[in-house]
C-alpha positions as CSV (number, residue, x, y, z in Angstrom):
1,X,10.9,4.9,19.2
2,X,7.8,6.8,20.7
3,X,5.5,5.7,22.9
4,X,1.9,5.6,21.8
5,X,-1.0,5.5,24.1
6,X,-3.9,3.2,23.2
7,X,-7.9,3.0,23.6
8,X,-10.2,0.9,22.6
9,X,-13.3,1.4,19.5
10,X,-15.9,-1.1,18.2
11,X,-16.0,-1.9,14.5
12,X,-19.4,-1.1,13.3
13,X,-19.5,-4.5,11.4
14,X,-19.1,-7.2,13.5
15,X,-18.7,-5.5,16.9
16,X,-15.7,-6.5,17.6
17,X,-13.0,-4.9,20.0
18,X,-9.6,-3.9,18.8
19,X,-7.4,-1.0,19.8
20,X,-6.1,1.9,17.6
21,X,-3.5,5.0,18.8
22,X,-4.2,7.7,20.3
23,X,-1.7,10.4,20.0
24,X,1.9,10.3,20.2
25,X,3.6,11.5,23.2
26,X,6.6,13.0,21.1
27,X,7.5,13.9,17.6
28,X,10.4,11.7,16.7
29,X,9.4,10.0,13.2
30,X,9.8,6.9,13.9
31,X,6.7,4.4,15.1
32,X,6.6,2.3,18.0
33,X,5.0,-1.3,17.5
34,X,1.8,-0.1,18.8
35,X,0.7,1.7,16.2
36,X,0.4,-2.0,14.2
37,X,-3.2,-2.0,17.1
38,X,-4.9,-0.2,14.1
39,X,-4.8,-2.4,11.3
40,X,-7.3,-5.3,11.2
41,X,-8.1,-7.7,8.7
42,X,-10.2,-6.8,6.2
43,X,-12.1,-9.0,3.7
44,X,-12.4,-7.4,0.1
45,X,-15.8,-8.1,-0.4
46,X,-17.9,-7.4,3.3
47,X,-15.2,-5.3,4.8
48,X,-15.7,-7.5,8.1
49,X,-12.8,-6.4,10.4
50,X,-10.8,-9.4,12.4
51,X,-8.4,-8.2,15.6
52,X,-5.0,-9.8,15.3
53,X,-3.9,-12.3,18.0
54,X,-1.5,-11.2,20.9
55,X,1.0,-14.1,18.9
56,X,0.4,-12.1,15.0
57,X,1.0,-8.4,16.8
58,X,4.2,-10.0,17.9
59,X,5.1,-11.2,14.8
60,X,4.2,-8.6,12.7
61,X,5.9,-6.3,15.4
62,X,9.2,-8.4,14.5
63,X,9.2,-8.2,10.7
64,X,9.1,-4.6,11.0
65,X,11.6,-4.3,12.6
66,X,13.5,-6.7,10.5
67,X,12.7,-5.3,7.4
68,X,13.3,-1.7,8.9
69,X,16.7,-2.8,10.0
70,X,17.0,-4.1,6.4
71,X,15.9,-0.7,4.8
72,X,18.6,1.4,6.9
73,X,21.9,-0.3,4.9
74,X,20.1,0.7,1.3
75,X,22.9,2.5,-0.3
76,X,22.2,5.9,-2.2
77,X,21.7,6.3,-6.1
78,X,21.7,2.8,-8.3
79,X,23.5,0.7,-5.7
80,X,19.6,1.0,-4.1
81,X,18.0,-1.5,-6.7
82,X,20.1,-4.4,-5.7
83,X,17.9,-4.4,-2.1
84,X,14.7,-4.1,-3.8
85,X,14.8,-7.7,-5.5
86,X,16.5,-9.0,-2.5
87,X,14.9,-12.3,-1.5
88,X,15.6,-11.6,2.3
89,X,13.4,-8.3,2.1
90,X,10.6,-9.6,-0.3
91,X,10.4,-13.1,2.1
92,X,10.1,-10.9,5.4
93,X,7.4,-8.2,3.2
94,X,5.5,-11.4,2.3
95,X,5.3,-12.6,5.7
96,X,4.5,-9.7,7.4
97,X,1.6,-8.2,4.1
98,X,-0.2,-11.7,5.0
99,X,-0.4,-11.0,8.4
100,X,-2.0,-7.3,7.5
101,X,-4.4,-7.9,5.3
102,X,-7.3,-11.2,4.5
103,X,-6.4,-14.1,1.9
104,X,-8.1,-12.2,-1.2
105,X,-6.2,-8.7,-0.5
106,X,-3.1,-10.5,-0.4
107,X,-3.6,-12.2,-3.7
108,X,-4.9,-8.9,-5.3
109,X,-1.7,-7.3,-3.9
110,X,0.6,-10.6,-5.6
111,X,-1.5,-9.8,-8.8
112,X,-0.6,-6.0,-8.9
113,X,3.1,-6.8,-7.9
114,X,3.4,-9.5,-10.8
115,X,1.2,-6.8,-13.0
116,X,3.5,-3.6,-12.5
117,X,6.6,-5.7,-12.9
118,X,4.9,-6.5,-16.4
119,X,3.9,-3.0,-17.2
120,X,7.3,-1.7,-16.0
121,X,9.7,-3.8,-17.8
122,X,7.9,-2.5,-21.2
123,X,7.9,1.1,-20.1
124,X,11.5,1.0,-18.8
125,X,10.8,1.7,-15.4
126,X,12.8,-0.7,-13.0
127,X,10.7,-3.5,-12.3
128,X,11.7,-4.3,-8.7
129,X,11.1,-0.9,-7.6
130,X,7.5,-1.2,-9.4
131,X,7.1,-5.1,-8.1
132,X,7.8,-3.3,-4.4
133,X,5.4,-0.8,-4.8
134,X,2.5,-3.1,-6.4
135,X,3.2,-5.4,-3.2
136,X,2.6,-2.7,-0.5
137,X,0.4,-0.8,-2.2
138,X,-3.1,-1.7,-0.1
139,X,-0.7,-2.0,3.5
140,X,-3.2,-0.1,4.9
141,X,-6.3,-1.6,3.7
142,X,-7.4,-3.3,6.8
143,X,-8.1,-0.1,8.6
144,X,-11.9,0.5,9.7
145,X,-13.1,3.9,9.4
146,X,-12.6,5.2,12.4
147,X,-8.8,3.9,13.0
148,X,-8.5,6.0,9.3
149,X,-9.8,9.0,11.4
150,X,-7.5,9.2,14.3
151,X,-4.7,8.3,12.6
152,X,-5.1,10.8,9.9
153,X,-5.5,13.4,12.3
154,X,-2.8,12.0,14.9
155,X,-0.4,12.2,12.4
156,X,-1.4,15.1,9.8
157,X,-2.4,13.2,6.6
158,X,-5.2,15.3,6.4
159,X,-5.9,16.2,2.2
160,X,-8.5,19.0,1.7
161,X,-9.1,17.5,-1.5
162,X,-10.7,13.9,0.2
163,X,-12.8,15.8,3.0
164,X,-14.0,12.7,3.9
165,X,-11.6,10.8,5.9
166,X,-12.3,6.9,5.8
167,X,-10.7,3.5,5.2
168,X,-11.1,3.5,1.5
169,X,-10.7,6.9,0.7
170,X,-7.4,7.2,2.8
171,X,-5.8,3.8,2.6
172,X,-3.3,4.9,0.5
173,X,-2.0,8.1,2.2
174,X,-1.8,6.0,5.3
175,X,-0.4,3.1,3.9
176,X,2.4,5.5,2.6
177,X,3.0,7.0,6.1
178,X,3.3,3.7,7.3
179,X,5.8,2.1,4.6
180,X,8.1,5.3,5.4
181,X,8.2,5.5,9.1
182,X,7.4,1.8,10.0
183,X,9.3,0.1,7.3
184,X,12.1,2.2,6.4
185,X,11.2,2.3,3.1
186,X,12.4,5.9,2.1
187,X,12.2,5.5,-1.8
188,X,10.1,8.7,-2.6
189,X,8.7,6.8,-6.3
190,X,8.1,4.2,-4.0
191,X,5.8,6.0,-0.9
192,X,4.3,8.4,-3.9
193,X,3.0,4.9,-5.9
194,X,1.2,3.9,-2.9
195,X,0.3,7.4,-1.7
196,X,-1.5,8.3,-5.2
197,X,-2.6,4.4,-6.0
198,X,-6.1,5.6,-6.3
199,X,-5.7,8.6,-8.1
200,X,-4.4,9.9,-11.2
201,X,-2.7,13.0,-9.3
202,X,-0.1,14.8,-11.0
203,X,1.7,15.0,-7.8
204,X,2.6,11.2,-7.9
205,X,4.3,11.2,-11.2
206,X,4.8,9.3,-13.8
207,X,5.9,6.0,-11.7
208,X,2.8,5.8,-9.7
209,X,0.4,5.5,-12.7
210,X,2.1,2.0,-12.8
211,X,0.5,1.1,-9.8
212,X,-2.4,2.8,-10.7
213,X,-3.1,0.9,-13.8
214,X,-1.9,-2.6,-12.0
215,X,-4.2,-1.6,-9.2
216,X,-7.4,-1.5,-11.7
217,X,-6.4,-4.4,-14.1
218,X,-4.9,-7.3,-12.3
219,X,-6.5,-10.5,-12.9
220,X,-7.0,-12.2,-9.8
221,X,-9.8,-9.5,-8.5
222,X,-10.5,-7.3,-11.5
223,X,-12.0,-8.0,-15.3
224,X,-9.8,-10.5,-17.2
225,X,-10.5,-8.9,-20.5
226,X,-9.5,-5.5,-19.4
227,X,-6.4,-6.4,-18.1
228,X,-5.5,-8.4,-21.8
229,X,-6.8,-4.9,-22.9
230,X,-4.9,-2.5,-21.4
231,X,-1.4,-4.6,-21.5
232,X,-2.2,-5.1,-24.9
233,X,-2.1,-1.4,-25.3
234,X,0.8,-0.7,-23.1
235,X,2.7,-3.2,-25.1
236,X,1.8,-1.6,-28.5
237,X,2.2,1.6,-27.4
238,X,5.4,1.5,-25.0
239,X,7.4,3.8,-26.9
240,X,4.8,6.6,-26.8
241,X,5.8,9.2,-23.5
242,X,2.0,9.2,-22.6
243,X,1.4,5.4,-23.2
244,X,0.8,5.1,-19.1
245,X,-1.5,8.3,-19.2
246,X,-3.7,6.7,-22.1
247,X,-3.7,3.3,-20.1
248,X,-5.3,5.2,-17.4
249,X,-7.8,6.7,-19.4
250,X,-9.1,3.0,-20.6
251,X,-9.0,1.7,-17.0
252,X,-11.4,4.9,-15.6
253,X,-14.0,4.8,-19.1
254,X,-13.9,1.1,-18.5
255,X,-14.8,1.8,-14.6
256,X,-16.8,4.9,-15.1
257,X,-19.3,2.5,-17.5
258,X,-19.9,-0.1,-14.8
C-alpha cells in the first residue's frame, strides 16, 4: 500500500473544507485509503459537494478492502462470472457506492445497473458483468473539479482529446482508475465500460456501449419515453451486429435536440 500525503482545497460551491492527495510517495499500484479524502458527495442537480465524516472514511475505507480482498480469489476465464453475481460482492458494492455518491446518483446508478442487465441479456452479453459495470459506472462522480485535477495529473490519466480536466468531463477515467486499483476489479470490459461511459470511443468496445446507452436512458433520472424507445429498438433489433451502435445514435439525436 503507498502512502499518500494530503492538503487541504475549498470547494467553490459551498466552501467547504475537505482533503484530496497529493502525490504518491512510490509507484506500487495499489491505493492507500487516503486517496478515498477526494471524493465528496455530490448532488445531481447543484453539484453541492459534502465532506465525509471521520466514521463514513472508515467505513468506506473497510469495504474496500473487503471487496478488494474479494476481487483477488476471482478465478481466470468463465469460472470469473460466478463472482460477479455474488451477493457478498454486490451487498459490500452497495454499501460502500452509497457512501460515495448523494441519494439521486445512487438511484441513477441502480437504474443503469437494472437497465444494462436488460439491454445485455437481449444482446447476449453476460448480464452480471453489464449489471457490475452499470453499478460503478459514476464511482467517481463526487469529485469537485479540482480533486479531478490533481488526481488526473498525480496519476497520469491525462487524455489529449478532453483538454479540459474537470469532474464531469473526467469522472469516468478516474472512476476506472479507481475500480482497478482500489477495488480489485481487474475485468478489462469492466474498467473500459466505465472508462468510455460518456463516450462512444472505439477504444471501449462493443461492451461499453451498454453502459453508454443505460447511462443515457434509464428511467429514474432520464426521459421515460426514450428509454421505452430505445429498448424497444434494442429488443427488435437484437440480432442485428450494430443494434448497440444504432441505439447510440438515437440516445445522442435525442440529446443533441434538447
Amino acid at each position: 500500500m503507498i502512502s499518500v500525503n494530503l492538503f487541504f482545497v475549498k470547494n467553490n460551491t459551498d466552501k467547504r473544507i475537505f482533503k484530496i492527495p497529493s502525490k504518491p510517495s512510490c509507484a506500487t499500484p495499489i491505493l492507500s485509503a487516503p486517496f478515498t479524502d477526494c471524493f465528496v458527495r455530490s448532488n445531481i442537480t447543484f453539484g453541492e459537494a459534502i465532506k465525509l465524516s471521520k466514521s463514513e472514511k472508515e467505513q468506506s475505507t473497510r469495504l474496500e478492502g473487503e471487496i478488494f480482498a474479494i476481487m483477488q480469489k476471482v478465478p481466470e476465464g468463465k469460472a470469473a462470472k460466478k463472482v460477479y453475481r455474488t451477493p457478498t460482492l454486490h451487498a459490500k458494492i452497495n454499501e460502500w457506492l452509497k457512501l460515495r455518491v448523494s441519494k439521486d446518483r445512487y438511484n441513477h446508478s441502480k437504474g443503469v445497473e437494472a437497465t444494462a442487465r436488460k439491454i445485455a441479456t437481449m444482446v447476449g452479453f453476460d448480464p452480471d458483468k453489464a449489471a457490475l459495470a452499470g453499478l460503478l459506472h459514476d464511482n467517481a462522480k463526487g469529485f469537485s473539479d479540482k480533486a479531478a485535477v490533481k488526481t488526473v495529473k498525480n496519476f497520469k490519466l491525462f487524455d489529449p482529446e478532453l483538454p479540459k480536466v474537470n469532474h464531469q468531463k473526467y469522472h469516468g477515467r478516474i472512476g476506472a482508475y479507481f475500480t482497478e486499483k482500489v477495488l480489485g476489479i481487474k475485468d478489462s470490459s469492466i474498467i473500459n465500460a466505465i472508462r468510455y461511459h460518456s463516450h462512444e470511443k472505439k477504444e471501449g468496445g462493443t461492451f461499453h456501449l451498454i453502459i453508454h446507452i443505460a447511462d443515457s436512458i434509464e428511467p429514474a433520472l432520464r426521459d421515460k419515453d426514450l428509454y421505452k424507445k430505445v429498448m424497444d429498438f434494442i429488443d427488435e433489433h437484437k440480432k442485428d451486429k450494430d443494434v448497440l451502435t444504432k441505439a447510440g445514435d438515437i440516445c445522442r439525436e435525442f440529446y443533441d435536440k434538447k
